[in-house]
C-alpha positions as CSV (number, residue, x, y, z in Angstrom):
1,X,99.0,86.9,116.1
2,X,102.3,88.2,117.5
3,X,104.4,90.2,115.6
4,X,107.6,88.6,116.8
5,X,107.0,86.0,114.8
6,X,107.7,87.3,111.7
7,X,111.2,88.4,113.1
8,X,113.9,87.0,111.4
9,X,117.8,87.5,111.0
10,X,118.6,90.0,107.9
11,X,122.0,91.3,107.7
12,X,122.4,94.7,106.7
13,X,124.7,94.3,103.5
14,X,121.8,91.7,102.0
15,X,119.7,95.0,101.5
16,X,120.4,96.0,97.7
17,X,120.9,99.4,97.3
18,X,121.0,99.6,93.2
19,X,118.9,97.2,90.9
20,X,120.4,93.8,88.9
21,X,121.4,95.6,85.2
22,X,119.8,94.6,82.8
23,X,116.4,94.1,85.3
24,X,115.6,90.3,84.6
25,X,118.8,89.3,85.4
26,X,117.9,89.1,89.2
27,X,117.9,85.9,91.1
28,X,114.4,84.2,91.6
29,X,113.7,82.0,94.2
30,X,111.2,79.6,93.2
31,X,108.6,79.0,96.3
32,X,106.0,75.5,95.9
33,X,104.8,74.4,99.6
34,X,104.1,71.0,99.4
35,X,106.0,70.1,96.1
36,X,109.3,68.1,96.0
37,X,111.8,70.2,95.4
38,X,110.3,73.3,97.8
39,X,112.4,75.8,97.1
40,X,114.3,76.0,93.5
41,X,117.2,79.0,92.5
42,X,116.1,80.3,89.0
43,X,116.6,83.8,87.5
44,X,113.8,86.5,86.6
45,X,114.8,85.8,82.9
46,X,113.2,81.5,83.8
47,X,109.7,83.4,84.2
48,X,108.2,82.3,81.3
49,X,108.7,78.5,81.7
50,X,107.5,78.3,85.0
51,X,104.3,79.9,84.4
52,X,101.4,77.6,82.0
53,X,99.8,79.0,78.6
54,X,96.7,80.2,79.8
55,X,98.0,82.0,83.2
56,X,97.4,85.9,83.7
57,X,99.6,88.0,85.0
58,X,98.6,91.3,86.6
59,X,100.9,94.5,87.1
60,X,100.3,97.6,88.8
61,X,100.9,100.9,86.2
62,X,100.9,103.3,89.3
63,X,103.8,105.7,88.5
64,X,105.9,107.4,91.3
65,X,106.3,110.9,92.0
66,X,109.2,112.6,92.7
67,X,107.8,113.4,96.3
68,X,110.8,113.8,98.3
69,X,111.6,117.5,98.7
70,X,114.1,119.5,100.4
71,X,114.4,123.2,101.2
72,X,113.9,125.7,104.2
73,X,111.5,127.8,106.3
74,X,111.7,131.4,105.1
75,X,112.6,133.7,108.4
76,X,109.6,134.6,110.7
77,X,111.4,137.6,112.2
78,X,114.2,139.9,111.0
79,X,117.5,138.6,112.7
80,X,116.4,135.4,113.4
81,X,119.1,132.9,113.1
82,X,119.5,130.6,110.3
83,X,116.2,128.7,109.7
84,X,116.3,125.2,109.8
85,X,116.1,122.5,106.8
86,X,113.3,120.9,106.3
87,X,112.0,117.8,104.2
88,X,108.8,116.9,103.1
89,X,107.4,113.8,101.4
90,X,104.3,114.8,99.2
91,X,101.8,111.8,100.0
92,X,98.3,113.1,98.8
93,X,97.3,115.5,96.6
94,X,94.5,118.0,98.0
95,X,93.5,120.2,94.5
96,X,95.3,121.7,92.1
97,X,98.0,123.4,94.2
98,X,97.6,121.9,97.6
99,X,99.1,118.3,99.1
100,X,99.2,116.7,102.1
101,X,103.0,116.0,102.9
102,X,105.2,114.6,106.0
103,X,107.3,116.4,106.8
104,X,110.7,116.3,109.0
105,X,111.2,117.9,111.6
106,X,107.3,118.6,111.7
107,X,108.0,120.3,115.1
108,X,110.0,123.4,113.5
109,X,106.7,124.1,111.9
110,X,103.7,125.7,112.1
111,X,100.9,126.7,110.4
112,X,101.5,130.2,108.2
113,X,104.7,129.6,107.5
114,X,106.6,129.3,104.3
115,X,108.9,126.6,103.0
116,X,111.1,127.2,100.2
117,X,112.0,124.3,98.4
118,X,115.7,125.2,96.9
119,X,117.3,128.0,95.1
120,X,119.3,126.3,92.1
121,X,116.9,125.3,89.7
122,X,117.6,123.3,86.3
123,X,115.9,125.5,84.2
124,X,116.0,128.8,83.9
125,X,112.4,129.6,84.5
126,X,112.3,128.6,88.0
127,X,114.1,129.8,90.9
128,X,112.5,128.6,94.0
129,X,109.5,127.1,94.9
130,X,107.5,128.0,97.8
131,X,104.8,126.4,100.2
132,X,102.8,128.2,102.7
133,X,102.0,125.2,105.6
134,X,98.3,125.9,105.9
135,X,97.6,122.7,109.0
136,X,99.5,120.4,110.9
137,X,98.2,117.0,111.9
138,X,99.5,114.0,113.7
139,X,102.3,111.9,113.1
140,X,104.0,114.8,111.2
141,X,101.0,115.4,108.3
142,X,100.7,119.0,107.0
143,X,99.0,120.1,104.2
144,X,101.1,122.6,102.0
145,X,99.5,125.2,99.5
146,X,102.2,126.0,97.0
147,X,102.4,128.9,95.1
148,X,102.3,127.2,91.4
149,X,99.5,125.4,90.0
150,X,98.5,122.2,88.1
151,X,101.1,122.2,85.1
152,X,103.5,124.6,86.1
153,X,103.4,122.7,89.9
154,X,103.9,119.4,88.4
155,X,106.6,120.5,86.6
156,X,108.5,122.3,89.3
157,X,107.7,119.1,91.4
158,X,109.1,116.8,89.0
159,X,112.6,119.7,88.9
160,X,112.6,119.8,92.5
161,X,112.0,116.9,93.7
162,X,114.2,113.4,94.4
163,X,113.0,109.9,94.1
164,X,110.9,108.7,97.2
165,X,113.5,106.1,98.2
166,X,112.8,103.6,101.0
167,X,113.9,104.3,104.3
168,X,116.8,101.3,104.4
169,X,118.2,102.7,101.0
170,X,117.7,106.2,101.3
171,X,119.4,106.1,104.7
172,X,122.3,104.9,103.1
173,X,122.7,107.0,100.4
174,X,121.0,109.5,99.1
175,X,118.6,109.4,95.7
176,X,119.9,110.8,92.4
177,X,119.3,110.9,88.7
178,X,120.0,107.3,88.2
179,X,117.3,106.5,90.5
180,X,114.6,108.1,88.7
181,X,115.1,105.5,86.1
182,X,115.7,102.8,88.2
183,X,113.0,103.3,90.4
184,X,110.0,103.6,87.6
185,X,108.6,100.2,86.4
186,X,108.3,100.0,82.4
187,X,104.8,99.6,83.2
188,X,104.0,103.0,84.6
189,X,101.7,105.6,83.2
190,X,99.1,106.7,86.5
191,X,101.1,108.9,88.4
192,X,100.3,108.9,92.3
193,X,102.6,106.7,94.1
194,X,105.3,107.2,96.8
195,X,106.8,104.0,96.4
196,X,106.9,101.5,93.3
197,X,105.8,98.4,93.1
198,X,108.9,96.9,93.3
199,X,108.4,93.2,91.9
200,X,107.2,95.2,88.3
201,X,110.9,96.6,88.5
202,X,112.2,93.4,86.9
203,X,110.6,93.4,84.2
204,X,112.1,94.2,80.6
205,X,110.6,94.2,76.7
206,X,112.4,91.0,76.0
207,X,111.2,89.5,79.1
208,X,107.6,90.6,78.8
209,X,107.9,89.3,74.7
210,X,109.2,85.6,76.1
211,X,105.7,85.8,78.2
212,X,103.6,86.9,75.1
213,X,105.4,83.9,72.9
214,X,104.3,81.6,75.8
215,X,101.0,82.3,75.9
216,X,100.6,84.3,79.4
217,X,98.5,87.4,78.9
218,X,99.3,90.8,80.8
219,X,96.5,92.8,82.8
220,X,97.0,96.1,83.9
221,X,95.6,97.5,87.7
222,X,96.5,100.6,89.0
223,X,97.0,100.6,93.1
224,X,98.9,104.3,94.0
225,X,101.3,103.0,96.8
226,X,101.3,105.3,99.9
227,X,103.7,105.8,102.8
228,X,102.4,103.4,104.7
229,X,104.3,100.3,102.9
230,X,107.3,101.9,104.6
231,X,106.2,102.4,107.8
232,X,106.8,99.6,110.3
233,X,104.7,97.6,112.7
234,X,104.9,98.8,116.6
235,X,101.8,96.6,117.8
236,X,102.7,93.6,119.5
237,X,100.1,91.8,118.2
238,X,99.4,92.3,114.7
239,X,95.4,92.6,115.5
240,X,97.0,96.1,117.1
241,X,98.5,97.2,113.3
242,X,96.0,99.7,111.4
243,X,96.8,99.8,107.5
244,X,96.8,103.2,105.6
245,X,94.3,103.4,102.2
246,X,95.5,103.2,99.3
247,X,94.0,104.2,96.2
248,X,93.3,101.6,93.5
249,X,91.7,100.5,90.0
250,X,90.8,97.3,88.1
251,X,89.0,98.3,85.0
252,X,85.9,96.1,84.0
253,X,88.3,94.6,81.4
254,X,90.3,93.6,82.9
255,X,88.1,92.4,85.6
256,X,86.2,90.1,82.6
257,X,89.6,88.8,81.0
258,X,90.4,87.7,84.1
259,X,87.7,85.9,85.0
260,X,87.6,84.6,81.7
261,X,91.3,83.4,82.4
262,X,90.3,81.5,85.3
263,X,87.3,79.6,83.9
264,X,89.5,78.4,80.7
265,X,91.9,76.9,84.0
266,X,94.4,79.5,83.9
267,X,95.8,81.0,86.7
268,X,96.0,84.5,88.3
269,X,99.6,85.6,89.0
270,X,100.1,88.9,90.5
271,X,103.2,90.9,90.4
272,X,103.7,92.3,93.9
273,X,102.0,92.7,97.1
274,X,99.8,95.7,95.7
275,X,98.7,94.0,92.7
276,X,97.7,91.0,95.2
277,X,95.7,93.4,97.4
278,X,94.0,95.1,94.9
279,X,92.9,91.9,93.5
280,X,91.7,90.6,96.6
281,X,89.8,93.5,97.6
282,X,87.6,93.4,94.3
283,X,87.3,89.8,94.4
284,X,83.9,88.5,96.3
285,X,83.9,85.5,98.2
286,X,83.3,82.8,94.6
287,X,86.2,84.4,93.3
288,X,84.6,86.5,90.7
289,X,86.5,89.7,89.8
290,X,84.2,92.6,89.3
291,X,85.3,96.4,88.6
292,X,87.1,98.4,91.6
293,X,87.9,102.0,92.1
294,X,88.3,103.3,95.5
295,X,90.5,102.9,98.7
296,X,91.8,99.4,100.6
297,X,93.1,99.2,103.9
298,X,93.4,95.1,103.3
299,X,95.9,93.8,106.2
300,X,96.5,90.1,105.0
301,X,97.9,87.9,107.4
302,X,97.8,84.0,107.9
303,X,94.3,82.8,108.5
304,X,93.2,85.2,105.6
305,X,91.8,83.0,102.5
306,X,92.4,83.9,99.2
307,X,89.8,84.8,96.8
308,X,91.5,85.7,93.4
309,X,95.2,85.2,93.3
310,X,96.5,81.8,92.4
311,X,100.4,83.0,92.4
312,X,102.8,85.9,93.0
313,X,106.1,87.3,92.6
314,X,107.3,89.3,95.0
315,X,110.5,90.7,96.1
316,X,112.0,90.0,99.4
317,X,111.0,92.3,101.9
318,X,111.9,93.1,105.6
319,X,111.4,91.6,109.4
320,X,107.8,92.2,110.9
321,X,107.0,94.0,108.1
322,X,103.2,93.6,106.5
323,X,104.8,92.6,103.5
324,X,106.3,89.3,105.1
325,X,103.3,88.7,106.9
326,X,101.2,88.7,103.7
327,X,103.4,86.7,102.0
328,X,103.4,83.9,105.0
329,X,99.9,84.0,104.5
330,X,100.0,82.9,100.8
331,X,102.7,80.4,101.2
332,X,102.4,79.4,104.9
333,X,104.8,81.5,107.9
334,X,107.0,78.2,108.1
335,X,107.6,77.6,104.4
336,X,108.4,81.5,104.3
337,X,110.6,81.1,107.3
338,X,112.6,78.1,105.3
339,X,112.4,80.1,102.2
340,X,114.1,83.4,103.7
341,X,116.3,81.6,105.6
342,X,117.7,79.9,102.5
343,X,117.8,83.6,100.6
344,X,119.9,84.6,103.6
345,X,122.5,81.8,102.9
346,X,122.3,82.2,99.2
347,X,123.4,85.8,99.2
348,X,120.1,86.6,97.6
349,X,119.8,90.5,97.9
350,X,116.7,92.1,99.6
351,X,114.2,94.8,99.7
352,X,112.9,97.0,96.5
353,X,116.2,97.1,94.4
354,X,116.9,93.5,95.2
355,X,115.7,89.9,94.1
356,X,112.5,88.1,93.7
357,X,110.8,84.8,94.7
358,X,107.9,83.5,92.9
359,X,105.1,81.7,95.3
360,X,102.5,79.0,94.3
361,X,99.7,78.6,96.8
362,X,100.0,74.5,97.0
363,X,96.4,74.1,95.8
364,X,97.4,75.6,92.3
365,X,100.3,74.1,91.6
C-alpha cells in the first residue's frame, strides 16, 4: 500500500510539547466505525463509563532509560583542535558495561576512541564518564564499552543522562528534570525502553481506582520500546518499510486471565500501540493468548486481521508514521482520516505528551 496515503495535514503548534496536569485530564476522542454518533469528544477522566464490567485492560510496565547522552571525544593527538560534541542514544544493552548506542555525528568517530560523557556531575563521586567506541555499524550504531559497571554504570547513567525525548519535542526544546517525571508511566517497573508508551501516560491512581470500582481488570505486559517508533517511513510503498525488534513479555497469567476475560464476553482493550503488538504477536490465529517472551518485528497495516485486541487507546500520532497506519488498520484508513481530521479542528493536541482517542473495532462494539 502507498505510503502517501497516510499523509495528512498536522500543523506544527498541534504537537504538545508538555503533558495535560493532572494526566487524565486530556481530551479523548471517542472512535466507533459504524456506530451513530462516529466520533464523540470525552476526556481521559470518561474512561471508565465507556468501557463494560468484564473488559481487560492491558498496559505495558516497560520503564525508560535515561539514554540520551551528551559529552565529547577525548583528543587523539596533542594540539589537536577542540574535539567535537557528540551525542549518543543508548538503545541496547550488550553485558554488564557495554551498549549499543546511535550516535550523532557517527562520522567524527571511530573505533578506539573515547567519549567522555560531561564533566559536572551531581554528586560528588562522579566526575566524568567515559566510553571507549569499540565498532561502528550502519545507520550510525556503535557499540560503546564504558568504564563503569552494572550498579555503578546504571547509576552514572541514570546522573548523566536526559530523557530520550521524541524527535518533534526534543527538537524544540531540550529535555529536563521535569521530563523525567513526565515522561515515566505510573505503571513502570522493567527498565529497557527508549521511548514510553505514551497512551499509559494518562493514567493516574484515581483514574485507575474509577476502573477497579467499575469492574475492568488491569493486566500488565512488558514490550521495551526501541528507536525505531521514532524513525520514519522512506519506502514508497509500505511493503518497502522493515520494522526494528522489539523486546517483549506477557506472563502465563496474564495470558490465562485474559483469555478467561474473553470467554466470560469481556473485552481486550490495550493501552497503546505496543501493548496492541505484543498482544497480537502472542495471540494464534483462534485468538487464544498463550505466554510470550522474545522479540516482534509486527508491521500492522490495513488488511491485517486482529487476533486478540477488541479495543485501544492510543494517542495521536504523526503523518506516514507506522503508528497511524496501525491504527487505520484497527478502525479502517477512512474512519481514521475523518477522525484526525476532526482532532485537527478541535485543537486536540498530538503526539506523546498530547491527547488520546479510544477505538472500538465495529464488531465489538
Amino acid at each position: 500500500m502507498r505510503t502517501d496515503a497516510f499523509d495528512f495535514e498536522l500543523p506544527e503548534d498541534r504537537i504538545a510539547l508538555r503533558p495535560m496536569v493532572p494526566r487524565d485530564a486530556a481530551r479523548l476522542l471517542l472512535v466507533r466505525p459504524a456506530a451513530q454518533p462516529e466520533l464523540e469528544d470525552r476526556t481521559i477522566a470518561d474512561l471508565p463509563t465507556l468501557l463494560r464490567p468484564g473488559d481487560a485492560l492491558v498496559v505495558n510496565d516497560t520503564k525508560v532509560l535515561p539514554a540520551n547522552l551528551h559529552g565529547r571525544r577525548l583528543n587523539r593527538r596533542e594540539g589537536s583542535d577542540r574535539e567535537p560534541a557528540i551525542d549518543a542514544t543508548l538503545i541496547k544493552r550488550l553485558d554488564g558495561s557495554r551498549w549499543r548506542a546511535l550516535v550523532r555525528p557517527a562520522k567524527r568517530l571511530a573505533p578506539g576512541d573515547v567519549v567522555r560523557f560531561g564533566s559536572e556531575g551531581r554528586v560528588c563521586f562522579l566526575e566524568q564518564l567515559d566510553a571507549t567506541v569499540e565498532d561502528k555499524g550502519e545507520a550510525g550504531e556503535v557499540t560503546l564499552a564504558f568504564a563503569f559497571h552494572d550498579a555503578a554504570l546504571d547509576d552514572a547513567l541514570a546522573e548523566r543522562g536526559d530523557m530520550p525525548l521524541p524527535p518533534y519535542i526534543g527538537n524544540r526544546r531540550a529535555a529536563d528534570e521535569r521530563d523525567r517525571a513526565d515522561y515515566q508511566t505510573m505503571f513502570a517497573r522493567e527498565e529497557g525502553s527508549v521511548a514510553a508508551p505514551t497512551a499509559g501516560l494518562h493514567f493516574t491512581d484515581d483514574l485507575v481506582q474509577a476502573l477497579e470500582a467499575r469492574g475492568v481488570a488491569l493486566h500488565r505486559v512488558t514490550l521495551h520500546v526501541g528507536p525505531g517508533t521514532f524513525l520514519p517511513v522512506k519506502a514508497d510503498d509500505t511493503s518497502g518499510h522493515k520494522m526494528h525488534p522489539e523486546w517483549g513479555v506477557v506472563g502465563a497469567e496474564t495470558a490465562a486471565g485474559l483469555n478467561a476475560a474473553r470467554r466470560a464476553g469481556g473485552r481486550i482493550v490495550a493501552v497503546g500501540s505496543t501493548s496492541l503488538r505484543l498482544l497480537e504477536s502472542a495471540t494464534v490465529a483462534d485468538g487464544t493468548l498463550s505466554s510470550f517472551s522474545g522479540d516482534t518485528a509486527l508491521f500492522i497495516t490495513p488488511g491485517y486481521r486482529f487476533k486478540a485486541v477488541d479495543a485501544m487507546l492510543t494517542n495521536f500520532h504523526l503523518p506516514r508514521s507506522t503508528l497511524f497506519m496501525l491504527v487505520s488498520a484497527f478502525c479502517g484508513l477512512d474512519v481514521m482520516r475523518r477522525a484526525y481530521a476532526h482532532a485537527v479542528a478541535a485543537g486536540y493536541r498530538f503526539y506523546s505528551y498530547g491527547d488520546a482517542c479510544l477505538l472500538f473495532r465495529a464488531s465489538t462494539l
